[in-house]
Steps between C-alpha positions, in 0.01 A plus 500: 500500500196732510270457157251712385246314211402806325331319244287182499473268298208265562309480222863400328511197749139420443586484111813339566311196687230484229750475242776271580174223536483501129848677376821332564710814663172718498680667187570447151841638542764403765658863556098609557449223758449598852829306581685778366366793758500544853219237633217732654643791444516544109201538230402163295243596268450810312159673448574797253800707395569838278837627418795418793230415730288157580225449753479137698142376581549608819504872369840553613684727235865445403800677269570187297892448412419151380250575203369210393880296526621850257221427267359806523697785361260784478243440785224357578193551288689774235272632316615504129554141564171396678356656147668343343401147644099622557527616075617154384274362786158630273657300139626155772761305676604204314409418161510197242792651294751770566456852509655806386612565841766254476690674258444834601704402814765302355626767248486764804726258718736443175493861517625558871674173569844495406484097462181506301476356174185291567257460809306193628238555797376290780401611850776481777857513496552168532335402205732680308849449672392136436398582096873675490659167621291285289604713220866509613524130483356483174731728333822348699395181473648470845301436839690638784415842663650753743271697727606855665205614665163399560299342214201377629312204560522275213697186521829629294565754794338397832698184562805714535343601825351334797160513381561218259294275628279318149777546318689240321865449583609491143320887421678600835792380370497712194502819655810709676498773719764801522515838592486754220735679762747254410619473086782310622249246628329494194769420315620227705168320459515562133838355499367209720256417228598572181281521205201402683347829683197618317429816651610758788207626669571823650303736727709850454409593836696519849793569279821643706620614176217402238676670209807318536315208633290433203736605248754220607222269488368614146873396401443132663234434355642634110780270578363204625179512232257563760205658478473804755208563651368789697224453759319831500212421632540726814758752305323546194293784443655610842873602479425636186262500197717256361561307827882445681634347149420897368618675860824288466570474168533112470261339222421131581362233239182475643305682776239437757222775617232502667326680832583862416378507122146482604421683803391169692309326227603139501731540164880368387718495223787328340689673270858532313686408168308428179670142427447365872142623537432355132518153688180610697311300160695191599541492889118451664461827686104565486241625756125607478579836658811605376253719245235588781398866343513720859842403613607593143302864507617546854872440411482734199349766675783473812793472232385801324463706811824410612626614166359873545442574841876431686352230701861313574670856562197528762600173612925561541413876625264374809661188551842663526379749693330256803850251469691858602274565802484122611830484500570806693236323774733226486783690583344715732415213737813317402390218391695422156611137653157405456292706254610620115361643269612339106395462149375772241286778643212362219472206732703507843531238781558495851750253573464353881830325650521288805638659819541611815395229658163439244473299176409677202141364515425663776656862391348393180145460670491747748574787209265356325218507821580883609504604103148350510418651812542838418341421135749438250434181340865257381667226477823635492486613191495912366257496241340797422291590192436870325194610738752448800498852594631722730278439796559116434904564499462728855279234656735211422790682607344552809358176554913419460598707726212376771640133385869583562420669821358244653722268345795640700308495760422144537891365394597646856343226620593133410244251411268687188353222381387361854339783531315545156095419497530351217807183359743621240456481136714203322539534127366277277850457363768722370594579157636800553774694717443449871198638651324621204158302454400395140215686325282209318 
């Protein structure tokens, strides 16, 4: 095959070399880690970004549809939030005792979540989906756990997976895994065990019917005595104001949010029913920074502006709009055995199949080379955030198009991946439907 480099990307491999000497992965995040992109032919390190756009150190400019793993909802650098961080920034960061921020922010969450009746904080998601099953336990008074989704990396969750290396065999043992897909799974586990799962931890997302999905697993859990929880940390703040448990009607015990709720600002939050969050004073769930003062200003300046401006109907309205025209590319080079199109508009992914004649890592990878190539930044993923506009949503559709083109082009003739300059991406594992790559 004939390939045209129409970016490069040295200064990324210089960086690259200079940190993996003193960074395990050269990245404090696995998804961000250049073993997730198209080796010599993808971005590694960022050098700037403002609204749906980011800049590499190599001054190559790209569309992002990743934004920061969905943690950034309204775009880079937003102004009303950016004030809000450089205001609280003059009066300091992190301070001997809490401060009226904390507060402020919980009662507005109690306000918009439908879950809410109290709010902890901490700083990623898995912090808290780990608080929610510490808190589970301690109300049940039971141990075991079922997983439907991806949780994170704390011991409870990632020795369900193959990256469970560390972890002891009797946490691993602890934990289940099911499909929320699948109630009648569910209920076969909880009928397996009886009277000794905790807690359901759900991520309401990838749903082929989430409506009925979750609603048969609310039931579950009220028969069984187990606490429901929703992982929210990618839907909250995203599908709606209230996150999925608001879009879909279906009120969990206790709920999970983080990314979305403060624009990028490393900020999380546990929340749910008054007598399960009381045990917070007994369980040990404490952290230096779960107070730090510009996360805090930053998330109550994105919540309120999603609360008057229609940020998430900007969100469903442009995301809907690029799934139509992606999947008319996908038609229109008939290729539906191997590319789809699923999940909310809010936050869409392009699901990548194995076939004619290729594995799904290498469909998976080349997309993911020619997106990059013609300057649309992803991982698979359809993320967009409110400054996507309409320039950004005629240059990814065109970038598509280009993709699916060549594509086409290139499945006439057997033997893709021999041909690729560059080896196919492998997962780091999979947690959730075939061929869609975790965000965390």
């Amino acid at each position: 095959m004939e390939y045209t480099l129409d970016k490069q990307f040295a200064l990324s491999s210089q960086w690259l070399k200079r940190a993996l000497a003193t960074i395990p992965t050269g990245s404090q995040t696995f998804s961000k880690s250049h073993i997730q992109f198209p080796d010599g032919h993808a971005p590694l390190f960022v050098d700037g970004a403002r609204g749906a756009h980011f800049t590499d150190v190599d001054g190559n400019e790209f569309i992002d549809l990743v934004m920061g793993l969905a943690a950034i909802g309204l775009g880079y650098c937003d102004v009303d939030v950016d004030a809000a961080i450089r205001d609280q920034l003059d009066r300091g960061i992190s301070f001997s005792l809490p401060t009226r921020l904390e507060a402020e922010l919980a009662e507005l969450i109690v306000e918009v979540v439908p879950s809410a009746e109290m709010v902890r904080f901490a700083k990623n998601g898995s912090d808290v989906t780990s608080a929610a099953v510490r808190l589970a336990r301690a109300h049940t008074g039971r141990e075991r756990v079922l997983a439907c989704g991806y949780h994170g990396w704390h011991d409870w969750y990632i020795g369900t997976t193959t990256r469970d290396l560390g972890v002891p065999g009797g946490v691993r043992a602890l934990t289940d895994k099911a499909s929320a897909n699948d109630p009648d799974a569910i209920a076969a586990k909880l009928a397996e065990y009886p009277d000794a799962y905790a807690a359901i931890v759900v991520e309401p997302m990838l749903l082929d019917d989430p409506k009925a999905s979750l609603s048969a697993i609310r039931a579950l859990a009220d028969r069984w005595g187990v606490v429901l929880i929703f992982d929210e940390v990618v839907t909250g703040f995203r599908f709606a104001l209230g996150g999925a448990q608001q879009l879909y009607g279906v009120t969990p015990d206790l709920t999970c949010l983080g990314k979305s709720m403060a624009n990028g600002m490393p900020l999380s939050a546990v929340t749910g029913r008054r007598d399960i969050m009381g045990l917070m004073g007994d369980i040990f769930f404490s952290g230096t920074f779960g107070g730090e003062a510009l996360s805090l200003a930053a998330a109550l300046a994105t919540i309120r502006k999603i609360r008057k401006q229609g940020i998430i109907e900007h969100l469903w309205t442009m995301g809907g709009r690029l799934q139509v025209q992606l999947r008319q590319t996908i038609q229109k080079y008939r290729l539906e055995d191997l590319l789809s199109v699923i999940n909310e508009p809010c936050l869409g992914f392009i699901a990548v199949s194995e076939g004619r004649g290729n594995s799904q890592e290498v469909n998976r990878t080349f997309m993911l080379a020619e997106m990059i190539r013609h300057g649309v930044f992803m991982n698979g993923s359809l993320t967009i955030c409110h400054a996507f506009d309409e320039e950004d949503l005629r240059r990814v559709a065109e970038s598509f198009d280009s993709f699916a083109e060549s594509f086409s082009r290139e499945l006439e003739i057997p033997g893709l991946g021999a041909r690729l300059p560059y080896p196919p991406i492998m997962p780091i594992f999979t947690v959730r439907p075939p061929n869609i790559e975790k965000e965390g």
